[in-house]
N, C-alpha and C positions, 0 to 999 in steps of 0.2 A: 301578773305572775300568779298562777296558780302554785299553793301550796299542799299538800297532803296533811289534814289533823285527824287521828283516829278513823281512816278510812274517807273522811269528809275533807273534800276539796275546799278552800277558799283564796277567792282570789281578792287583793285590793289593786284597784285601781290608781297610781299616784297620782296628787294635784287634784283628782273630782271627790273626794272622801266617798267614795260607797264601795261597799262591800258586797262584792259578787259571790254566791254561794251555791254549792250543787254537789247533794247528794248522791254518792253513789253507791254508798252500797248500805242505803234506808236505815240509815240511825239517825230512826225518828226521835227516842227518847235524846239522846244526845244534840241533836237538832235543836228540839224543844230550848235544852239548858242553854245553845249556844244563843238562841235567838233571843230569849230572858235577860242574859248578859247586854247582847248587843243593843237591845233596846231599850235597855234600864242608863246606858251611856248614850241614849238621843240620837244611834244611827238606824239609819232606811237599810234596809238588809237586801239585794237585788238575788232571786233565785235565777238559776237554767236548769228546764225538765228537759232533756233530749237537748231538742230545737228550739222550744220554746223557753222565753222569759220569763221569769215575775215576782210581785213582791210581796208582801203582808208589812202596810204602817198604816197604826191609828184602828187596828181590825178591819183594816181594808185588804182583799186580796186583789191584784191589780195582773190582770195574764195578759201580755204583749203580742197582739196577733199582727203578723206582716206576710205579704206576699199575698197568693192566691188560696182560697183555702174551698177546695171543691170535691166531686164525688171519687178524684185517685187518694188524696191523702184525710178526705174526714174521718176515715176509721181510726186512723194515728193519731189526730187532730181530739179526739173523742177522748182515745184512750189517756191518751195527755193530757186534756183538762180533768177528768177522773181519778189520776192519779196526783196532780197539784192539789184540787180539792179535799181530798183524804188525808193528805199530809198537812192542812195547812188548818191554822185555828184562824177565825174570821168573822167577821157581821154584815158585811156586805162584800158583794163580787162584781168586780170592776173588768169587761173586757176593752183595752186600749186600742183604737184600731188606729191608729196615726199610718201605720205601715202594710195596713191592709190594701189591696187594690180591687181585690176581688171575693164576691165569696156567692157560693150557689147554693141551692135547697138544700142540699146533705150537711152544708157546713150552718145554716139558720135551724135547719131540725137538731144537731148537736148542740146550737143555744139554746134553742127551747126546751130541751132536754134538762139541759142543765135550770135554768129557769124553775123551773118546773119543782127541780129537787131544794134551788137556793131561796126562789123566792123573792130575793134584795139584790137581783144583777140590774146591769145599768150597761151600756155598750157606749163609749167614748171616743174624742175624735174622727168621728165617722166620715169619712172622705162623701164628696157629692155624689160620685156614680153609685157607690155602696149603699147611703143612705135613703140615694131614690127609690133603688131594685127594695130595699124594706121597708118603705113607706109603700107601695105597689101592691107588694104581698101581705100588706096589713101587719108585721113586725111589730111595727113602732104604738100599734092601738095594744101590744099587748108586753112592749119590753122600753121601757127608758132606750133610746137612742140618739145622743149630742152632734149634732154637724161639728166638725173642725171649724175653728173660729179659724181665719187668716187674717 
């Protein structure tokens, strides 16, 4: 159930404890306080940017990529993770691909982008098809990339 607090959504999940959270109208200062709170009482705080997921625990930011991610929607894809990263306080950048199936040059130049700016990114659960095509185009000699363990 989402709730309305001070312009900022949250929703809880009943029976899994996480707290799902999604800014809408950029109260980041207030943000900051809520997030202070919630993690000083030991919970994972789960964001949604748009479409995208993601989290910040332990200074880790963790951005949940699924589906296909190619040269119609990288621009959105882009502008997405630029606006998660500006909001978010961090030390390392975690993309999750468990849900990813697919992704093409425009959406690897959007990581290397990124990279580039973080420095400490790491690409997780990489399906086999995805992690061949970046082992291929040499990716992986220049970004941490984990196969999905099954």
């Amino acid at each position: 159930m989402w709730q309305q607090v001070e312009g900022e959504y949250i929703e809880t999940t009943p029976g899994d404890g996480k707290y799902h959270f999604r800014c809408l109208n950029c109260g980041y200062h207030w943000t900051k306080k809520l997030l202070k709170i919630l993690k000083s009482s030991g919970i994972t705080v789960y964001f949604e940017q748009n479409s995208m997921q993601y989290k910040v625990d332990n200074e880790v930011l963790t951005i949940f990529l699924e589906g296909k991610i190619n040269s119609a929607n990288s621009y959105k894809f882009d502008q997405e993770v630029d606006e998660i990263i500006s909001k978010s306080s961090f030390n390392q950048l975690v993309f999750d691909c468990e849900k990813l199936s697919y992704i093409s040059s425009a959406g690897i130049r959007v990581i290397l982008k990124v990279e580039k700016k973080i420095h400490n990114t790491k690409l997780t659960k990489v399906c086999y098809d995805v992690y061949k095509l970046l082992d291929l185009v040499g990716f992986t000699k220049v970004l941490t990339a984990e196969k999905v363990k099954y």
